[in-house]
Every structure is written in structure tokens, then in C-alpha cells.
N, C-alpha and C positions, 0 to 999 in steps of 0.2 A: 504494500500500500504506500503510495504516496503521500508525504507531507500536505495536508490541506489547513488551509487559508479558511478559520472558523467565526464568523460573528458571533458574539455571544450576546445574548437579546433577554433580557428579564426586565421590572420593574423599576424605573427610574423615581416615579414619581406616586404613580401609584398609591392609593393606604397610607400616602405618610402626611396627607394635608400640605402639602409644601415644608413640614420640618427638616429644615436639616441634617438631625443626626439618623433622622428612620433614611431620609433618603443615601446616606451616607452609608448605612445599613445595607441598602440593597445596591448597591456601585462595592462594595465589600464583596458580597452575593459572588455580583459580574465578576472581579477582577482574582477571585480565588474561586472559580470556576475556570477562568483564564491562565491561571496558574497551574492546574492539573490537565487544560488541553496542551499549553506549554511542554507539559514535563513528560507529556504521551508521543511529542514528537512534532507536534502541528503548531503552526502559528494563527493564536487567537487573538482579535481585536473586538474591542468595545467601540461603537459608535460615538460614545462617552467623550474616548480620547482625542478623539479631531474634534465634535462640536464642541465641547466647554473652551476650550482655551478659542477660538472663534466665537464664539456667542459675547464672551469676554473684551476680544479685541472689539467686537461692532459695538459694543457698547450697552448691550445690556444690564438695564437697571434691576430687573427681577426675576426671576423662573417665571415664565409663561408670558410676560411681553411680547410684544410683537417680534424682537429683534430675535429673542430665545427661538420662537416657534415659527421663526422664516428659517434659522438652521439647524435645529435640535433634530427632529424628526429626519427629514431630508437627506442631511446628510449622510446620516443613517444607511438608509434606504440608494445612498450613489454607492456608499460604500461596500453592498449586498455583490452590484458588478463587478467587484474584484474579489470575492469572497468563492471558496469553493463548497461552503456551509453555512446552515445558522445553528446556533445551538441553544434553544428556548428552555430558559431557566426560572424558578420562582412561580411566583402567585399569577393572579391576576392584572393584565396591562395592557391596553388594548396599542400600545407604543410596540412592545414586545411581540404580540398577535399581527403588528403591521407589518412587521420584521418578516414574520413566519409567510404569511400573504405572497408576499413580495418576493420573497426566496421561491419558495415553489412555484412563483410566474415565471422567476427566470430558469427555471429548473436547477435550483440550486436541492444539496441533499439537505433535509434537516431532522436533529437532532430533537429528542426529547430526555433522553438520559445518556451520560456521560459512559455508561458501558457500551453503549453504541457507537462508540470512536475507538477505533482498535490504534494498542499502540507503536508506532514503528521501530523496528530492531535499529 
């Protein structure tokens, strides 16, 4: 098996009312999931990592402003076209569900549990 190129897609905002430390909670979730597709052989990306430091730079004053939600989502979603997976983690999110949508439009494989990625010798 080839190393694949994994999105990892869960709950950003989800259940946490806008708080910080719940959503801090599930970006934890993502990036120690991201950790064990790492450590299986495959390279995982959060969408996380390119929008926040973007939403940042354009100037976004809050989670869910305009500026947030021209590239939070989106980007996400460009990013799916380099991806050779998604891997749908967590609760309920319909950000996470858009992720999953979107992969299997572009025929991407997706994951629902992490023993579903074999690991490379």
C-alpha cells in the first residue's frame, strides 16, 4: 500500500457554543488522530492548518464572521483535491459531514475508523 495523503475531518465547532477550550478539545480530537495516521505511514492534514493562520491574516475579528466563513469551510473542501482520503472523526458536525460529501464526489476513499488504514512496512 501506498502512503496516502489523509484529511482528517471531525468537529471544529460543533457542541462547544463557540468556547474555546471545548473547541480546543476537538482540534486535540483532529490532530492526535493525525498523529496515529502519521505514525501508520501516511501523511494527515487538518483543514485547520491552512485556514486558521488565513482567517487570521484576512482579518478576522471572531469564529463565524464573514471573513472566518469565506475561508474556514472552503478551504477545507480545495484541500479534499489533493487528498487521497478523508478520515471522519468525532461527534456530530455537519462541517465534518461536508468533508465526507465532498470526498466521495470526488471519489476520494473515506475512512470511518482508524483500523481501516493499514499500516505501511
Amino acid at each position: 500500500m501506498k502512503s496516502l495523503m489523509i484529511l482528517i475531518a471531525g468537529p471544529y465547532r460543533s457542541g462547544t457554543k463557540d468556547d474555546p477550550a471545548l473547541i480546543a478539545l476537538n482540534v486535540k480530537a483532529m490532530t492526535d488522530t493525525a498523529l496515529e495516521v502519521y505514525r501508520m505511514g501516511h501523511m494527515p492534514v487538518l483543514g485547520e492548518w491552512f485556514a486558521l493562520p488565513m482567517i487570521e491574516a484576512a482579518g478576522s475579528k471572531e469564529i463565524g464572521d464573514a471573513v472566518f466563513n469565506e475561508i474556514f469551510h472552503p478551504i477545507a473542501v480545495r484541500l479534499i483535491n489533493h487528498c487521497d482520503a478523508v478520515m471522519r472523526i468525532g461527534g456530530p458536525s455537519s462541517g465534518a459531514d461536508e468533508m465526507v460529501r465532498e470526498g466521495k464526489a470526488k471519489g476520494k476513499t473515506i475512512f470511518y475508523n482508524i483500523s481501516e488504514i493499514h499500516n505501511i512496512p
